[in-house]
Structures are given as C-alpha cells and as structure tokens.
mmCIF entry with sequence, helices, sheets and N, C-alpha, C, O atoms, coordinates in Angstrom:
data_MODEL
# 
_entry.id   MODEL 
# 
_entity.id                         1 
_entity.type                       polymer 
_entity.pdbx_number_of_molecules   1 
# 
_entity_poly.entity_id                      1 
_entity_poly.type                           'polypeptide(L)' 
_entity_poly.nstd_linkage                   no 
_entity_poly.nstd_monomer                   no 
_entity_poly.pdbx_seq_one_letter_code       
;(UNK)(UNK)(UNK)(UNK)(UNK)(UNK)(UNK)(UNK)(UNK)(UNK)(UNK)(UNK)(UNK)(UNK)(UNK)(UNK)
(UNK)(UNK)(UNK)(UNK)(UNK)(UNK)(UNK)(UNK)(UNK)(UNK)(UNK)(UNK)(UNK)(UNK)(UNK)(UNK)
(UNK)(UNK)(UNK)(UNK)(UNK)(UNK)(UNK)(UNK)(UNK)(UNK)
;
_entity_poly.pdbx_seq_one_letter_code_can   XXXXXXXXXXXXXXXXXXXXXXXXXXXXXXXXXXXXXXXXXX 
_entity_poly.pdbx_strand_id                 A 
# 
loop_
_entity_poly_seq.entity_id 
_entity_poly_seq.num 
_entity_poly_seq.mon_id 
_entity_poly_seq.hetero 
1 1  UNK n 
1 2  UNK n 
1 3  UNK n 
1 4  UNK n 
1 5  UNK n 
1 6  UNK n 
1 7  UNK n 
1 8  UNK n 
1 9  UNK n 
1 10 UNK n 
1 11 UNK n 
1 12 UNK n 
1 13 UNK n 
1 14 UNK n 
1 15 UNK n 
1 16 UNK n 
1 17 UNK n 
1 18 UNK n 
1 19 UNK n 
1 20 UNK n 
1 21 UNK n 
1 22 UNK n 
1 23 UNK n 
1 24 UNK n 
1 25 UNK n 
1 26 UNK n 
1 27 UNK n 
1 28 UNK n 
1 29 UNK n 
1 30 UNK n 
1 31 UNK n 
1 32 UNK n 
1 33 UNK n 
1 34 UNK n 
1 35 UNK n 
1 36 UNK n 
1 37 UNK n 
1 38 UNK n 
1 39 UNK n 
1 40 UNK n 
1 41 UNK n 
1 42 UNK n 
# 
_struct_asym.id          A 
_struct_asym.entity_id   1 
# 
loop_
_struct_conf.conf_type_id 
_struct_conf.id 
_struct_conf.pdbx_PDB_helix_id 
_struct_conf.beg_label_comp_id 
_struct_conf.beg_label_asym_id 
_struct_conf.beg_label_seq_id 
_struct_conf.pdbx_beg_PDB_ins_code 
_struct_conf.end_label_comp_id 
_struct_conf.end_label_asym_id 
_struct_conf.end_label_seq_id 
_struct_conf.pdbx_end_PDB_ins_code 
_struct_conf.beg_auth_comp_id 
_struct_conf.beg_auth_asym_id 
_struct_conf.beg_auth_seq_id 
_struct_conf.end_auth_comp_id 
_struct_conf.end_auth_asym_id 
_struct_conf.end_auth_seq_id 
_struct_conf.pdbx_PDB_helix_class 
_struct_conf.details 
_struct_conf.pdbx_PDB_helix_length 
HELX_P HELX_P1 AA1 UNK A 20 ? UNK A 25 ? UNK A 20 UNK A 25 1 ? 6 
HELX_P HELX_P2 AA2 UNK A 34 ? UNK A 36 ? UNK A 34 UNK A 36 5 ? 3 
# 
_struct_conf_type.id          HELX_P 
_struct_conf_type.criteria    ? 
_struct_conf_type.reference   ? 
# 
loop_
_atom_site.group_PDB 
_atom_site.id 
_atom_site.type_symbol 
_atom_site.label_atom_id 
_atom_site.label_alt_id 
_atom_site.label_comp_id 
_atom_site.label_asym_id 
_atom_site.label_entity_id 
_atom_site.label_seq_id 
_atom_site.pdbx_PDB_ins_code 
_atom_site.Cartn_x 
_atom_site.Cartn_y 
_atom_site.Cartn_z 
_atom_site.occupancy 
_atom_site.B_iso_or_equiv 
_atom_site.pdbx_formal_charge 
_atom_site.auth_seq_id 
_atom_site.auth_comp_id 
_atom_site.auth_asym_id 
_atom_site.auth_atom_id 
_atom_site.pdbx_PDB_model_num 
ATOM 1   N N  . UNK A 1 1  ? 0.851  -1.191 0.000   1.00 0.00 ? 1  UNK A N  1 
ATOM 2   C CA . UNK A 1 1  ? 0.000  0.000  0.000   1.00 0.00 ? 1  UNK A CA 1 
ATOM 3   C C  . UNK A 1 1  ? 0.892  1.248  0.000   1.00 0.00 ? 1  UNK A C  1 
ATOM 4   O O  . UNK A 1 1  ? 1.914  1.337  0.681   1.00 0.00 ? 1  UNK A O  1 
ATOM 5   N N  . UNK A 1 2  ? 0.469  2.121  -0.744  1.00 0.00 ? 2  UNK A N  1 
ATOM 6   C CA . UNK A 1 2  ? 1.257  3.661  -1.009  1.00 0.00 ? 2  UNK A CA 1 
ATOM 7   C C  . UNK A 1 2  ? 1.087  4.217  0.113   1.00 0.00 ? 2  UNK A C  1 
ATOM 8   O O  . UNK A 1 2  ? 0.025  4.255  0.734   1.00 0.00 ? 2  UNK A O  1 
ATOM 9   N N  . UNK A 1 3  ? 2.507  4.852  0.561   1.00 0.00 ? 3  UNK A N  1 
ATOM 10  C CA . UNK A 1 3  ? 2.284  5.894  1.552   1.00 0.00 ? 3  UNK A CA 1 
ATOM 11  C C  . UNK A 1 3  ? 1.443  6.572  1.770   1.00 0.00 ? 3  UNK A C  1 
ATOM 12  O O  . UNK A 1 3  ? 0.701  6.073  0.923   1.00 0.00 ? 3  UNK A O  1 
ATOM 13  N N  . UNK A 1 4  ? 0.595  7.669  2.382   1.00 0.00 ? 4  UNK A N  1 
ATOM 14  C CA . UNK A 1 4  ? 0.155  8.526  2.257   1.00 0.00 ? 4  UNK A CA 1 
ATOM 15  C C  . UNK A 1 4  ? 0.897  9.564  3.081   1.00 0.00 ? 4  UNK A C  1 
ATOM 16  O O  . UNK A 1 4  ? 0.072  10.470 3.200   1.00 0.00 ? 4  UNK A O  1 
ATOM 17  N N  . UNK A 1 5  ? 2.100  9.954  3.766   1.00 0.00 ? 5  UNK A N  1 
ATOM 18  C CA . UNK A 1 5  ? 2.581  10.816 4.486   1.00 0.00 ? 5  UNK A CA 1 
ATOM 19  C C  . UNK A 1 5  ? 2.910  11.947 3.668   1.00 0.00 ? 5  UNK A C  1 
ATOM 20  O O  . UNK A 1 5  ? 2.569  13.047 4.103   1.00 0.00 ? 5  UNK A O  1 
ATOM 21  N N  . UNK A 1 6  ? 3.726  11.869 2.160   1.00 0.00 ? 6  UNK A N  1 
ATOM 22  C CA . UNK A 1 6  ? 4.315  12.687 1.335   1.00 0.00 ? 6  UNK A CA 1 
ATOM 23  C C  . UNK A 1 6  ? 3.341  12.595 -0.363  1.00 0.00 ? 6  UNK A C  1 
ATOM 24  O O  . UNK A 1 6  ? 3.769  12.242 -1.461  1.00 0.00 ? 6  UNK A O  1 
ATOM 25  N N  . UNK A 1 7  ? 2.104  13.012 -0.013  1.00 0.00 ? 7  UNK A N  1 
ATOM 26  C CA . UNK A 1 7  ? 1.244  13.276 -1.118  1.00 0.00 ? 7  UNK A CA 1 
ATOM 27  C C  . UNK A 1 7  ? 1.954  13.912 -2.351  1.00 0.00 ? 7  UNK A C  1 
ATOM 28  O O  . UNK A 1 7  ? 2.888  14.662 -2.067  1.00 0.00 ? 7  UNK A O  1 
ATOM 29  N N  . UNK A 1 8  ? 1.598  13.697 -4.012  1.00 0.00 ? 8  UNK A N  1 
ATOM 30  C CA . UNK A 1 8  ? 2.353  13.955 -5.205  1.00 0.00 ? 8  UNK A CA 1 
ATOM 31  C C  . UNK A 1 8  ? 1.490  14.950 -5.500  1.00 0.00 ? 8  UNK A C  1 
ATOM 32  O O  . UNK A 1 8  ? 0.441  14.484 -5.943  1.00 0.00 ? 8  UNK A O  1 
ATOM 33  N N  . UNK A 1 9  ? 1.501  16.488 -5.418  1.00 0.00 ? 9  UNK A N  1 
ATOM 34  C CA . UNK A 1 9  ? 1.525  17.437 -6.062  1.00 0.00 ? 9  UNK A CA 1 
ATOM 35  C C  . UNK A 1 9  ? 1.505  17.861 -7.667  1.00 0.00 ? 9  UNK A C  1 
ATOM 36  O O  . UNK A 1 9  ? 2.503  18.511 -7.977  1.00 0.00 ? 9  UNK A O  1 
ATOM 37  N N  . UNK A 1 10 ? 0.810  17.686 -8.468  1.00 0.00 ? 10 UNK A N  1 
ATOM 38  C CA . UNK A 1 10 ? 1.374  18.270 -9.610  1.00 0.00 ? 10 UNK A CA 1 
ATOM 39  C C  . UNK A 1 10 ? 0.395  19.843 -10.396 1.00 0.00 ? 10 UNK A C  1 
ATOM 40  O O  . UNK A 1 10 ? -0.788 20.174 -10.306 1.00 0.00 ? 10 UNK A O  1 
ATOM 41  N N  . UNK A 1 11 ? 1.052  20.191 -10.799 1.00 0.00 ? 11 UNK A N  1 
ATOM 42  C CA . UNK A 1 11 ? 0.165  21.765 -11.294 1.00 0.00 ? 11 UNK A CA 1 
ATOM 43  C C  . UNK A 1 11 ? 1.023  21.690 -12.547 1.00 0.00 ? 11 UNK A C  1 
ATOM 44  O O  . UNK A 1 11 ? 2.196  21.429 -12.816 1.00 0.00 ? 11 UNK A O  1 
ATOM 45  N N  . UNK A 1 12 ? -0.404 22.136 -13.379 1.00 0.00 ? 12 UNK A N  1 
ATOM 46  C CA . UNK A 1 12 ? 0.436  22.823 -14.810 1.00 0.00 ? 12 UNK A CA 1 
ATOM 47  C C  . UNK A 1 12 ? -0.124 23.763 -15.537 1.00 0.00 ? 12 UNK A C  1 
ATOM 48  O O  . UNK A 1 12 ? -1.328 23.935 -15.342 1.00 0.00 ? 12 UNK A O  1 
ATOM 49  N N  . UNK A 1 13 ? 0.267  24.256 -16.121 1.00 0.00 ? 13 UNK A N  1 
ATOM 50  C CA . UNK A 1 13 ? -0.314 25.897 -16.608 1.00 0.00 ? 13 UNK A CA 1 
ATOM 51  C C  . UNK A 1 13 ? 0.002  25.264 -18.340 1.00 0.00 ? 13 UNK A C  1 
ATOM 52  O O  . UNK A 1 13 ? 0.728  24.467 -18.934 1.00 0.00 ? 13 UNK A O  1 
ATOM 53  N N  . UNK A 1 14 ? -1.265 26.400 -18.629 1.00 0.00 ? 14 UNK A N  1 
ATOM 54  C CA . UNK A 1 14 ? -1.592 26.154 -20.301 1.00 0.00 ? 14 UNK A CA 1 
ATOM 55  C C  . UNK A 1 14 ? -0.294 26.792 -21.134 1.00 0.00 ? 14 UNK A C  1 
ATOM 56  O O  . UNK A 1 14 ? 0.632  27.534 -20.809 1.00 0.00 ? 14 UNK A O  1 
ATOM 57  N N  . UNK A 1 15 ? -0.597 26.286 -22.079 1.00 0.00 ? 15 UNK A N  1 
ATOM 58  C CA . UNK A 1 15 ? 0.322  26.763 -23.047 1.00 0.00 ? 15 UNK A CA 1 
ATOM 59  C C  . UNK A 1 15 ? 0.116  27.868 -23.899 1.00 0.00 ? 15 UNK A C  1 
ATOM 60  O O  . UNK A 1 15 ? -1.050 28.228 -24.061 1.00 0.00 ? 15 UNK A O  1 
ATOM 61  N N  . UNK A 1 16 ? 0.999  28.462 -24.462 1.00 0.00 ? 16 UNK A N  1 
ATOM 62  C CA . UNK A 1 16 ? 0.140  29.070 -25.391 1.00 0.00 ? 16 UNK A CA 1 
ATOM 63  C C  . UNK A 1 16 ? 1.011  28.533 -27.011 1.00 0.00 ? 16 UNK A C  1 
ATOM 64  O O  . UNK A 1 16 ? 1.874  27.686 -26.780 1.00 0.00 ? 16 UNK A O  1 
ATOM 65  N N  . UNK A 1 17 ? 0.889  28.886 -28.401 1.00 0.00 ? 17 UNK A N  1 
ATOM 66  C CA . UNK A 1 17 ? 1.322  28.624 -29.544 1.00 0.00 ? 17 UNK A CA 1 
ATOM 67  C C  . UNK A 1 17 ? 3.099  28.599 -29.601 1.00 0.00 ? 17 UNK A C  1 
ATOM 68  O O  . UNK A 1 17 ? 3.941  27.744 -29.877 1.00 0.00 ? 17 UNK A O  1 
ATOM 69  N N  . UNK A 1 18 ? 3.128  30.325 -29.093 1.00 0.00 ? 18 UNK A N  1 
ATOM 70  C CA . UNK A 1 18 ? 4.383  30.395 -29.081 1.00 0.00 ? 18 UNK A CA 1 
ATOM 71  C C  . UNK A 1 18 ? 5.567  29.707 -28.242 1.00 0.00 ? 18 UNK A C  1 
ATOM 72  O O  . UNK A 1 18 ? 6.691  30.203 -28.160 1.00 0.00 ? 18 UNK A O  1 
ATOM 73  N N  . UNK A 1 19 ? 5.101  28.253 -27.500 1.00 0.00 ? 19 UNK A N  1 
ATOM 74  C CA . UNK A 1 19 ? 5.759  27.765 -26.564 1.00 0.00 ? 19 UNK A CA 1 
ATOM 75  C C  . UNK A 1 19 ? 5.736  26.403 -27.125 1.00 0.00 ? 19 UNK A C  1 
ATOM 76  O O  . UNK A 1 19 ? 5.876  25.240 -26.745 1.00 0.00 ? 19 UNK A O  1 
ATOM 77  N N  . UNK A 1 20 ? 5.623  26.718 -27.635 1.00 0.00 ? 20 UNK A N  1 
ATOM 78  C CA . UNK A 1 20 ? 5.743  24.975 -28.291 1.00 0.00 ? 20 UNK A CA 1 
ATOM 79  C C  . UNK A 1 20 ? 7.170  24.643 -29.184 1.00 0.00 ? 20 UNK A C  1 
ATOM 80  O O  . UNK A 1 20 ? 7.373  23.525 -29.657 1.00 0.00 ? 20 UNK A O  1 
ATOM 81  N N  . UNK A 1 21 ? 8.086  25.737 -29.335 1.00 0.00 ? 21 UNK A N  1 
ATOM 82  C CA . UNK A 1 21 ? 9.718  24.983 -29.445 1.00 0.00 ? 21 UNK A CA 1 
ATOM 83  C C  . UNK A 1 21 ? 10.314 25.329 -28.375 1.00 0.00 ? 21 UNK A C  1 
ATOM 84  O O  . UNK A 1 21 ? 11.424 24.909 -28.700 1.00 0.00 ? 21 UNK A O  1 
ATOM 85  N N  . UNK A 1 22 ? 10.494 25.825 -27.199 1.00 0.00 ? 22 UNK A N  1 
ATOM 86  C CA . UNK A 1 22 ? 10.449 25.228 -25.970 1.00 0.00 ? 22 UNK A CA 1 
ATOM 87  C C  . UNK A 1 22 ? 10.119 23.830 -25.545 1.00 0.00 ? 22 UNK A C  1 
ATOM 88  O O  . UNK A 1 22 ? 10.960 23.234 -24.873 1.00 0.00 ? 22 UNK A O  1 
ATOM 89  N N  . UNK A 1 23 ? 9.168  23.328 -25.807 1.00 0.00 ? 23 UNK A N  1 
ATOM 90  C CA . UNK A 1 23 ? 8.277  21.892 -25.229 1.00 0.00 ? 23 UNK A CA 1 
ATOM 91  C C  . UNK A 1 23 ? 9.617  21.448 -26.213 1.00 0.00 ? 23 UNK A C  1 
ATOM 92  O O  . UNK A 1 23 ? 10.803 21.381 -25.890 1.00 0.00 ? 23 UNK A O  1 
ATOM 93  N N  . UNK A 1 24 ? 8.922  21.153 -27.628 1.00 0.00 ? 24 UNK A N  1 
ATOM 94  C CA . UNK A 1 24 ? 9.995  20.353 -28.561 1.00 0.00 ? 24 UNK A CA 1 
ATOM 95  C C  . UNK A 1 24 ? 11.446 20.321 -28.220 1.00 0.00 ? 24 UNK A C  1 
ATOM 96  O O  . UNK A 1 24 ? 11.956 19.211 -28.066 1.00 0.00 ? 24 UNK A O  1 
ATOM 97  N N  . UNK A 1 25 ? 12.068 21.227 -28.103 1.00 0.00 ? 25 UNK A N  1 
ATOM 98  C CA . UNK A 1 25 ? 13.224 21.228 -27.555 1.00 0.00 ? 25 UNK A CA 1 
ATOM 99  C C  . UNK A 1 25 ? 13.760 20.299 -26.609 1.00 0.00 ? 25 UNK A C  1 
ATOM 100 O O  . UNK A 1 25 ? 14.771 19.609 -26.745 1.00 0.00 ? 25 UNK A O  1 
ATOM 101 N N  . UNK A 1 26 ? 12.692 20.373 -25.280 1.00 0.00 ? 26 UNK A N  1 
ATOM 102 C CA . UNK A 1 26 ? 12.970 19.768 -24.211 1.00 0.00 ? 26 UNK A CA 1 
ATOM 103 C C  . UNK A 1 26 ? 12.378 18.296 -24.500 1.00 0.00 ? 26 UNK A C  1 
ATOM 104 O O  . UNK A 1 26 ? 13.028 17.324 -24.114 1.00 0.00 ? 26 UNK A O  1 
ATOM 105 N N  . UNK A 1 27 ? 11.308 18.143 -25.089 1.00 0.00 ? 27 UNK A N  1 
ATOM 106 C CA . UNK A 1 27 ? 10.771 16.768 -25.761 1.00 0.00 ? 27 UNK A CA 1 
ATOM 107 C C  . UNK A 1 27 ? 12.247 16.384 -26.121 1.00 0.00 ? 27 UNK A C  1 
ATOM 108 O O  . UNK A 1 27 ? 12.878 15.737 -25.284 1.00 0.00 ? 27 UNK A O  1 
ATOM 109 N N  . UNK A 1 28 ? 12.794 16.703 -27.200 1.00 0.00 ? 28 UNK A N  1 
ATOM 110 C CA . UNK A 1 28 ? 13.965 15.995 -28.337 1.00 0.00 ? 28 UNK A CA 1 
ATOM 111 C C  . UNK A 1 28 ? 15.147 16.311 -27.404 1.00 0.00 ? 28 UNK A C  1 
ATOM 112 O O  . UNK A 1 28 ? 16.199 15.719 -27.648 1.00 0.00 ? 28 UNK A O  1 
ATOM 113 N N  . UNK A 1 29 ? 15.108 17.292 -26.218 1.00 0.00 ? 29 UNK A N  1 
ATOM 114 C CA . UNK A 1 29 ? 16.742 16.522 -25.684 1.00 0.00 ? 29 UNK A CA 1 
ATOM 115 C C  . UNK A 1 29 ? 17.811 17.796 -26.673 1.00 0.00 ? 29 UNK A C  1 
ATOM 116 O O  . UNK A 1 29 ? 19.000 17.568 -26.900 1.00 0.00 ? 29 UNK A O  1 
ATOM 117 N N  . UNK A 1 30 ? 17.325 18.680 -27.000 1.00 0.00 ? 30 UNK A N  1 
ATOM 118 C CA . UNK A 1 30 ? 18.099 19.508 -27.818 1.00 0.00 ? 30 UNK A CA 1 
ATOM 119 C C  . UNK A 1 30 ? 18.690 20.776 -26.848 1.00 0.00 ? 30 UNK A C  1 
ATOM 120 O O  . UNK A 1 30 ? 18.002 21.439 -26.072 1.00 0.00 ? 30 UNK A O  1 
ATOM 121 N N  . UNK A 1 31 ? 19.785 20.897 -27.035 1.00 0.00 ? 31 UNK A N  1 
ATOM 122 C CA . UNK A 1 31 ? 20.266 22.383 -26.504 1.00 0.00 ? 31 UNK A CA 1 
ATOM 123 C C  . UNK A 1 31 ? 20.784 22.336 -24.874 1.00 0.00 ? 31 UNK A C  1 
ATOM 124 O O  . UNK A 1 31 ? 20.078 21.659 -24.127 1.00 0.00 ? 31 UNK A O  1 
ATOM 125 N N  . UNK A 1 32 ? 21.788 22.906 -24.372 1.00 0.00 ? 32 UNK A N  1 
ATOM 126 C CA . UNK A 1 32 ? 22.021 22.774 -22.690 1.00 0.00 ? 32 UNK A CA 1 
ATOM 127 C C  . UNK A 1 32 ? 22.725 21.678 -22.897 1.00 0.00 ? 32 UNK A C  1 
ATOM 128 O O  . UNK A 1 32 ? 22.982 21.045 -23.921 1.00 0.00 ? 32 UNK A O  1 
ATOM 129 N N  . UNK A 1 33 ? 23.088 21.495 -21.437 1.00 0.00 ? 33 UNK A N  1 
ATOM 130 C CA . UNK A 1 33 ? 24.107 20.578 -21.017 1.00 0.00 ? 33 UNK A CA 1 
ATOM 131 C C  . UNK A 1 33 ? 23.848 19.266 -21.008 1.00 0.00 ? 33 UNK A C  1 
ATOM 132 O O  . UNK A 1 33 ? 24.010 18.611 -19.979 1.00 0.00 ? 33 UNK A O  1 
ATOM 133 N N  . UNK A 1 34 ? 23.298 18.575 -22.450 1.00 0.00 ? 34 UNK A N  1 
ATOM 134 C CA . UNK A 1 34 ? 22.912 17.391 -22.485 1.00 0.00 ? 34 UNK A CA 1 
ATOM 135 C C  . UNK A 1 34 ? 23.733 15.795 -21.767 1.00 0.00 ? 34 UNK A C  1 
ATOM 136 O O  . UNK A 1 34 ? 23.416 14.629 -22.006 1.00 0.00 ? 34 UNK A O  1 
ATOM 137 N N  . UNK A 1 35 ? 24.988 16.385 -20.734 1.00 0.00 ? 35 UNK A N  1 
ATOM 138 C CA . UNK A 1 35 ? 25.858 15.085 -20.721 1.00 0.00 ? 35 UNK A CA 1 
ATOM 139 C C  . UNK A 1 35 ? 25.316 13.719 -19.550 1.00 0.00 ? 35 UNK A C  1 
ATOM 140 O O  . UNK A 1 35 ? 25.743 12.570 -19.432 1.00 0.00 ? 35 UNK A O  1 
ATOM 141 N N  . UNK A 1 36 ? 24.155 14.498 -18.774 1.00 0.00 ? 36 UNK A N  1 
ATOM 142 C CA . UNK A 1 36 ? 23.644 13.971 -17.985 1.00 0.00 ? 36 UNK A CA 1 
ATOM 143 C C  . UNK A 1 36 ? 22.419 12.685 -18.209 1.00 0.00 ? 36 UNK A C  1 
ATOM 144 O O  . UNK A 1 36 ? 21.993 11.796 -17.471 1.00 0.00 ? 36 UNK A O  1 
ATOM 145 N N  . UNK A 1 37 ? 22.051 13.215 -19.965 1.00 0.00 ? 37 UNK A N  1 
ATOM 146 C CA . UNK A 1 37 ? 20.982 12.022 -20.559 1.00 0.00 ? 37 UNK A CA 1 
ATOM 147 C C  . UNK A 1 37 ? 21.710 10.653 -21.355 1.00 0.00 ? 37 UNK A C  1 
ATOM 148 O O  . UNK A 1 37 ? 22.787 10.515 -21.934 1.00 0.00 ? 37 UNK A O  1 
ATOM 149 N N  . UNK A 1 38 ? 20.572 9.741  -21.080 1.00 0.00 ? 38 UNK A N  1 
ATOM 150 C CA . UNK A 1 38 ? 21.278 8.260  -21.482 1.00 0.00 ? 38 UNK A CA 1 
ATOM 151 C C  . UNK A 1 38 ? 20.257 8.681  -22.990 1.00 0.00 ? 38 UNK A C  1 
ATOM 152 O O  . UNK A 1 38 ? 19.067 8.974  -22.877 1.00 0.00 ? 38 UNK A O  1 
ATOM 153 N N  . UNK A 1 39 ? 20.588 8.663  -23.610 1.00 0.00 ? 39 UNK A N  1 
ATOM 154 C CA . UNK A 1 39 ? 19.984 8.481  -25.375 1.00 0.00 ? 39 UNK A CA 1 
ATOM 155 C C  . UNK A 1 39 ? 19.616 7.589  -25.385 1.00 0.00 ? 39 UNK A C  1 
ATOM 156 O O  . UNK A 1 39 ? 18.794 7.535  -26.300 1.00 0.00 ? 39 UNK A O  1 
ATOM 157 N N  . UNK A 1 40 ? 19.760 5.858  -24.427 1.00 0.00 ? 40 UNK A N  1 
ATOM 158 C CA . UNK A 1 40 ? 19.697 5.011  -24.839 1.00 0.00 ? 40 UNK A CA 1 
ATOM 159 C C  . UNK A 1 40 ? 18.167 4.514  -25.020 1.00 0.00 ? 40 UNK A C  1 
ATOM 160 O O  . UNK A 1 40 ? 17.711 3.602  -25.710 1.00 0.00 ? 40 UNK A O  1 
ATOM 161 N N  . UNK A 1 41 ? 17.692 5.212  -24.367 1.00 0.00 ? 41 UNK A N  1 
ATOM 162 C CA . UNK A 1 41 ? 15.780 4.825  -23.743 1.00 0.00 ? 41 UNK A CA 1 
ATOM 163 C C  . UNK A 1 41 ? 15.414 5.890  -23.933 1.00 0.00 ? 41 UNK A C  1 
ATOM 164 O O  . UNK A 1 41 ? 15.970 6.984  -23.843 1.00 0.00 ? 41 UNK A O  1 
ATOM 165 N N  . UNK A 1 42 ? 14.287 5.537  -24.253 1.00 0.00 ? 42 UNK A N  1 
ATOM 166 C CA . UNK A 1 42 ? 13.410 6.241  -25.491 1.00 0.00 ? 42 UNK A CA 1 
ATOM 167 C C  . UNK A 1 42 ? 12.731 7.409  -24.349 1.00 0.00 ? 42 UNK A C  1 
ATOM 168 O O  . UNK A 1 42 ? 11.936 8.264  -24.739 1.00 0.00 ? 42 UNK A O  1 
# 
C-alpha cells in the first residue's frame, strides 16, 4: 500500500502557440548541457 505521508503534487499551466519549441526542444533533448541524458531509452 502507497504511503500517504508525502502526497504527489502536480500543477500545470496552459500553453500558449508560441511555446511549443520550448516543449519540442525539451521533448527531443536539444540544446544545454545534455551530458547527464542516457539516449539510450526512449
């Protein structure tokens, strides 16, 4: 049975058009200090 002491929180705010190569970006792993991701898994 799941804890219940430390409940999961999540909030998210809408998008708007112009934020969507932001998302992609961070979707595809592009740009910044990528040395920390395994490429290997999807």
């Amino acid at each position: 049975m799941a804890s219940k002491k430390h409940p999961v929180v999540l909030r998210f705010e809408g998008m708007d058009p112009r934020d969507i190569g932001g998302y992609e970006a961070h979707r595809y792993r592009k740009g910044g200090d990528l040395g920390h991701i395994d490429r290997n898994k999807p």
